[in-house]
TORVODREN-556860 format. One line per 4 residues: their letters; for each residue x, y, z of C-alpha. Coordinates in pm, 1 decimal. Layout:
// residues N
a> X,Y,Z; ...
END
This chain:
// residues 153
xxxx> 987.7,-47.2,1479.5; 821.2,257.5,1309.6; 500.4,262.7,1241.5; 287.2,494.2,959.0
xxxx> -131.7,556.0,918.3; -303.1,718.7,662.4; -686.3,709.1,644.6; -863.9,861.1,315.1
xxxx> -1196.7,889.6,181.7; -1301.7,784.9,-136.8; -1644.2,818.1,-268.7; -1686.1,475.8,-432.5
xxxx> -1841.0,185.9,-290.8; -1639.6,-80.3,-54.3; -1712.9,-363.1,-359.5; -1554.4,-85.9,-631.9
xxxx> -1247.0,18.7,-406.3; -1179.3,-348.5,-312.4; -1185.9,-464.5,-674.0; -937.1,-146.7,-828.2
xxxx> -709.2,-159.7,-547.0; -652.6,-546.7,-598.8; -661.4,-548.1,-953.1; -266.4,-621.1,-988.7
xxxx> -212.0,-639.5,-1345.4; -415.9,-256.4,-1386.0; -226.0,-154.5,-1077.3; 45.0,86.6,-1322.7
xxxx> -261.3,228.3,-1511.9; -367.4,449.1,-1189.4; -87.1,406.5,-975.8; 130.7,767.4,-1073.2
xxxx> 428.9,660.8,-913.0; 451.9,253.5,-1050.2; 581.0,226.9,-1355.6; 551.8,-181.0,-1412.4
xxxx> 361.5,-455.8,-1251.6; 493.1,-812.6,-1253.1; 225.8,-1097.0,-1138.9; 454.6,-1365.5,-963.8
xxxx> 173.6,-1568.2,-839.5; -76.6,-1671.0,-1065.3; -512.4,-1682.6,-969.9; -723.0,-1447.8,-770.8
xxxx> -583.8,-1194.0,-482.5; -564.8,-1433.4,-225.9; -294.2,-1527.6,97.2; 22.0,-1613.9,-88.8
xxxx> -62.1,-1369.3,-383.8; 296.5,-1244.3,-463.1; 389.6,-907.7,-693.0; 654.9,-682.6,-763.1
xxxx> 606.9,-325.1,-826.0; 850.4,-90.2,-961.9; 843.4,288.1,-903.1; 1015.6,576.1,-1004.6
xxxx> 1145.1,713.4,-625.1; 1221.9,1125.1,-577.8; 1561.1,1153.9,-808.7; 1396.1,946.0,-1094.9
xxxx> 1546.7,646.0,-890.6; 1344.5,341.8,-998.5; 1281.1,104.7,-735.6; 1133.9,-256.7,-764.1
xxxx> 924.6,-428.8,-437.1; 838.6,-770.3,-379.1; 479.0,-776.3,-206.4; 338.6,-1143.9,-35.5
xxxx> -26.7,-1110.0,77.5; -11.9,-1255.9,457.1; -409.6,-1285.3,499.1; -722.6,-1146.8,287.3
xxxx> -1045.7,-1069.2,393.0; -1252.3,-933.0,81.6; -1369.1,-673.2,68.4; -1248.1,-530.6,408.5
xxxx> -906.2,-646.3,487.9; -563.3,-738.6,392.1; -218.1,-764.3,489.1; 78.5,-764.1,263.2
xxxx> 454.7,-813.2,370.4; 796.0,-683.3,167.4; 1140.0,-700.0,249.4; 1344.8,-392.5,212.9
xxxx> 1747.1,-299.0,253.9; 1797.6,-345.0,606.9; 1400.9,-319.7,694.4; 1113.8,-521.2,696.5
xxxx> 745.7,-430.1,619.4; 423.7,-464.8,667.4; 121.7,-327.7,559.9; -235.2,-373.4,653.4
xxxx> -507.1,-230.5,427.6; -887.6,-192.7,602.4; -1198.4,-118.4,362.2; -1479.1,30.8,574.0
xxxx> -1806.3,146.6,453.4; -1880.2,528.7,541.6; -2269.2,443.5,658.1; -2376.8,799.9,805.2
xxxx> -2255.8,1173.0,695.2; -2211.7,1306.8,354.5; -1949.6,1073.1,245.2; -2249.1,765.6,284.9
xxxx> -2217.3,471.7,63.6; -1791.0,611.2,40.4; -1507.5,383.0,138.6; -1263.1,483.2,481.9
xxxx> -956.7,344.8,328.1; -702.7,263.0,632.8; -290.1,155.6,565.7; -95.2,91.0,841.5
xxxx> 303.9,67.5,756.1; 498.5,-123.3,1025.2; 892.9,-118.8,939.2; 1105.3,-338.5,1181.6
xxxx> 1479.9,-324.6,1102.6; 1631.6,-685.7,965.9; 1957.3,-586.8,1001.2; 2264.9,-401.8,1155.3
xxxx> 2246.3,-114.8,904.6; 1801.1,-109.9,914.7; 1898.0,5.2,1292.2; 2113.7,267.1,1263.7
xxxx> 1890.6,423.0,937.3; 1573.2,419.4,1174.4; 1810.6,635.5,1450.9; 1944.5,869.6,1145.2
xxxx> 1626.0,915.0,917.1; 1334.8,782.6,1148.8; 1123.1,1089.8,1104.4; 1245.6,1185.6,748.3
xxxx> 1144.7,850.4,650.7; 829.2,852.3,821.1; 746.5,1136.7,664.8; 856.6,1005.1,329.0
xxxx> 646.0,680.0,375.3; 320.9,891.8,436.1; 383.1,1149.6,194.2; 367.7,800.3,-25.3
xxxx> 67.8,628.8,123.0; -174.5,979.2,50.7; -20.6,980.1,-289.6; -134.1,575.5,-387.6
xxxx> -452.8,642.8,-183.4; -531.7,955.2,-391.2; -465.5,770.7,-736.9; -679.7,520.5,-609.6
xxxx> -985.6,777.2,-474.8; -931.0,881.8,-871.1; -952.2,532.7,-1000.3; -1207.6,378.9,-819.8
x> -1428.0,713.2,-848.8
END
């Protein structure tokens, strides 16, 4: 299992950040790498909320993601799950209020990536590419956590 954490701050209230970053159907209007959202699930951003997102990947390779929200705990929590080619993952987003400091009344946004190989081949990709694609993953996570420091600003 590999797992990925990125932490940004965004100068926007917890209520704000909570509400752009689980917005689905605006989620390609200030997400720079998605390029379509579809809404499987219908009603609010709940457990069992279910999306697909499809980005354009380095190489203009477009890539569509199926995304099932495991738990939500609004405004400060979630957990999402996708399946991938070989690997498994899961993300947990955390929403904490900056209270002290000069980013007070900001956001701490947290991700935590887990990937846990499903298959043969998910194995021997984490031994090859492990740290390329860790790398790759959190070069990812800034980039949406950026657009969203943008969007919720």
């Amino acid at each position: 299992m590999s797992t990925v954490a990125v932490t940004r701050l965004i100068d926007a209230p917890v209520a704000r950040v909570w509400r752009v970053f689980t917005d689905l159907p605006s989620r390609a209007d200030w997400l720079s790498t998605v390029d379509a959202i579809e809404v499987v699930t219908p009603g609010p951003f709940a457990a069992g909320t279910m999306w697909r997102e499809t980005r354009t990947m380095p190489g203009d390779v477009q890539v569509t993601e199926e995304f099932t929200v495991l738990r939500s705990s609004p405004p400060t929590r979630f957990a999402v799950v996708s399946p991938g080619i070989g690997v498994d993952y899961r993300m947990t987003y955390t929403f904490t209020p900056v209270e002290v400091g000069r980013h007070r009344g900001g956001t701490a946004v947290t991700v935590v990536q887990e990937g846990a190989p499903s298959a043969p081949s998910g194995r021997l990709l984490a031994l090859v590419f492990g740290g390329l694609a860790a790398r790759t993953v959190e070069g990812a996570l800034r980039r949406d956590l950026t657009d969203l420091a943008f969007a919720a600003a």
